[in-house]
C-alpha positions in Angstrom: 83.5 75.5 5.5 87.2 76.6 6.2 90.0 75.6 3.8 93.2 74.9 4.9 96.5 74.5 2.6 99.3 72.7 3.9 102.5 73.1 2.2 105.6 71.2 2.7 109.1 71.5 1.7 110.1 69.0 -1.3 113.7 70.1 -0.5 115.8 70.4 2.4 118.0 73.5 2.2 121.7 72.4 2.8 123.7 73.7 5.1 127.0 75.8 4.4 130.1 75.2 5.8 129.2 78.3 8.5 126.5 76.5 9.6 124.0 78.7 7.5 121.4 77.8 5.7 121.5 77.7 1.8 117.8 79.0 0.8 116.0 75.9 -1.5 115.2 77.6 -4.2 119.0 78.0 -5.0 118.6 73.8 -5.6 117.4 73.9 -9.0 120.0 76.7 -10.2 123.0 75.0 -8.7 122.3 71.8 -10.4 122.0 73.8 -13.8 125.3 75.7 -13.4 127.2 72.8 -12.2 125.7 70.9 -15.5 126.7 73.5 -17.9 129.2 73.6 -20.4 128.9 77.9 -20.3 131.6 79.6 -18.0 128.8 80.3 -15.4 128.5 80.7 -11.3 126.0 81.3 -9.0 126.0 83.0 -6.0 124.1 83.1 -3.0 122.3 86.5 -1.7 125.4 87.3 1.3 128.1 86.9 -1.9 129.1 82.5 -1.2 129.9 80.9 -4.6 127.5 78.1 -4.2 128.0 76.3 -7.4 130.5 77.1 -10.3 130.7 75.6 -13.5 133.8 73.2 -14.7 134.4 75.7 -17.4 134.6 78.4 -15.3 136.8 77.0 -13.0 139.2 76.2 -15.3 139.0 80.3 -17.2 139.1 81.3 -13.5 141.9 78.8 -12.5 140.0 77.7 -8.9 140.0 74.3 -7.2 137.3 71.6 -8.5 136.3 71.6 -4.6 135.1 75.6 -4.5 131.7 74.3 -4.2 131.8 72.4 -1.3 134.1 75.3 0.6 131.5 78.4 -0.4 133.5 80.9 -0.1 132.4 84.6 -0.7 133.2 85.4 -4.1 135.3 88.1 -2.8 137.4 85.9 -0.7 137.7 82.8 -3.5 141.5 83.2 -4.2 141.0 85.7 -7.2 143.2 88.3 -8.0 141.3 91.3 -9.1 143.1 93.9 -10.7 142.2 97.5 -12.6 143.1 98.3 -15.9 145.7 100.7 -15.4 149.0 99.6 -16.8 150.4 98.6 -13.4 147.7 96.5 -13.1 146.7 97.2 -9.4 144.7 95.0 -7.0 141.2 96.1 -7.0 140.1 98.5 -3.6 136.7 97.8 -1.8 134.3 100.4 -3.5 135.6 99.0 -7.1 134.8 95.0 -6.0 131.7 95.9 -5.7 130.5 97.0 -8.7 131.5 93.8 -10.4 128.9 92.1 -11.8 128.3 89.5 -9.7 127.7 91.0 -6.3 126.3 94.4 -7.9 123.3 92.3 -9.3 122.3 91.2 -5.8 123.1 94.7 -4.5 120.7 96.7 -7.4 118.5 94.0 -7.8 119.0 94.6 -11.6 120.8 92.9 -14.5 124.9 94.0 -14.4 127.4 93.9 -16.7 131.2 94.6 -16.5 134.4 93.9 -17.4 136.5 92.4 -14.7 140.8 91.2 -14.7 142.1 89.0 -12.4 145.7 87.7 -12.0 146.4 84.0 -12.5 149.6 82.4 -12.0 151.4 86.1 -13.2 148.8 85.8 -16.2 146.4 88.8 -16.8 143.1 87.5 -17.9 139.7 89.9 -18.5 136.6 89.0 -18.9 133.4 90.0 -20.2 131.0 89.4 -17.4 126.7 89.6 -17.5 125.4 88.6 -14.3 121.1 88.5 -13.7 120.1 88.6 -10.2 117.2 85.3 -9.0 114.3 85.6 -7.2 112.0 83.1 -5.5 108.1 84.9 -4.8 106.5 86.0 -2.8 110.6 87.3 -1.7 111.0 90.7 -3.1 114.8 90.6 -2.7 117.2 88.6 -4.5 118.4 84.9 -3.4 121.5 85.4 -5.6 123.0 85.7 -8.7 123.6 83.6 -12.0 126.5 85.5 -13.7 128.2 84.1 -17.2 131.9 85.0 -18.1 133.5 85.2 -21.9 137.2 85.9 -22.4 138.0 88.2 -24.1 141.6 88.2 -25.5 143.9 85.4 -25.7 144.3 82.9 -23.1 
C-alpha cells in the first residue's frame, strides 16, 4: 500500500514592498517581536527589518511605520558611527560585522557594540543578535537581535 502525505501551508507568506516574498516561518517571530516590551528586531535573511519592536523604535529613534516599509537594516535611516572621537560614519567592511547582519552571514550567535547618531545625539548600544532557522533549511531565514543602552540617554 503506498502512503502519501499532503502538506499544506497554514500561512500565506506576505509579500514585501519589492514584490518578494517574506518566507512563513518569519510569522510567528514577527508577531513576538512586535509584542515585546524588550528593545528587539528581526530581520529577514537578504538584511529587511521585517518587524521591530515599539521600544526599539523609540532607543533607535525610527518611524512607527518601519514595518510596513522593510527596509534593509542598512538602509533604515540610522547613522552608524565608530568609536573614534570624531565619531565617523561607519565604512562597508565595518557594517557588516554588526550584529545583526553578521548573524545571518556566520550563521552563529554575534555580539557587538554598535553607535549611531540621532538627532546630533551619540547613542551605543550593546547588541546580541541569534540567527533563526526553519528545517529541513540549513541556512538562516533571519535574525532576532536585542539591544541595551548602555550610557545615558
Amino acid at each position: 500500500m503506498t502512503q502519501l502525505e499532503l502538506v499544506i501551508p497554514l500561512r500565506a507568506s506576505a509579500p514585501g514592498p519589492d514584490g518578494r516574498r517574506l518566507d512563513p516561518s518569519l510569522a510567528t517571530w514577527r508577531a513576538a517581536v512586535a509584542a515585546s516590551a524588550d528593545a528587539c528586531m528581526l530581520l529577514a535573511a537578504d538584511t529587511r527589518l521585517v518587524a521591530v519592536s515599539r521600544a526599539a523604535r523609540q532607543l533607535l529613534g525610527m518611524r512607527p511605520d518601519v514595518e510596513h516599509h522593510m527596509p534593509r537594516f542598512l538602509d533604515a535611516g540610522l547613522r552608524f558611527l565608530d568609536f573614534t572621537a570624531g565619531a565617523h560614519p561607519l565604512v562597508d567592511a565595518e557594517l557588516a560585522r554588526l550584529a545583526p547582519v553578521q548573524a545571518l552571514q556566520t550563521d552563529a550567535l554575534e555580539r557587538s557594540l554598535m553607535r549611531i547618531e540621532h538627532r546630533g545625539v551619540h547613542r551605543t548600544f550593546d547588541v546580541t543578535a541569534s540567527p533563526l532557522h526553519s528545517p529541513p533549511r540549513l541556512d538562516a531565514i533571519g535574525s532576532l537581535a536585542f539591544l541595551t543602552p548602555i550610557g545615558p540617554a
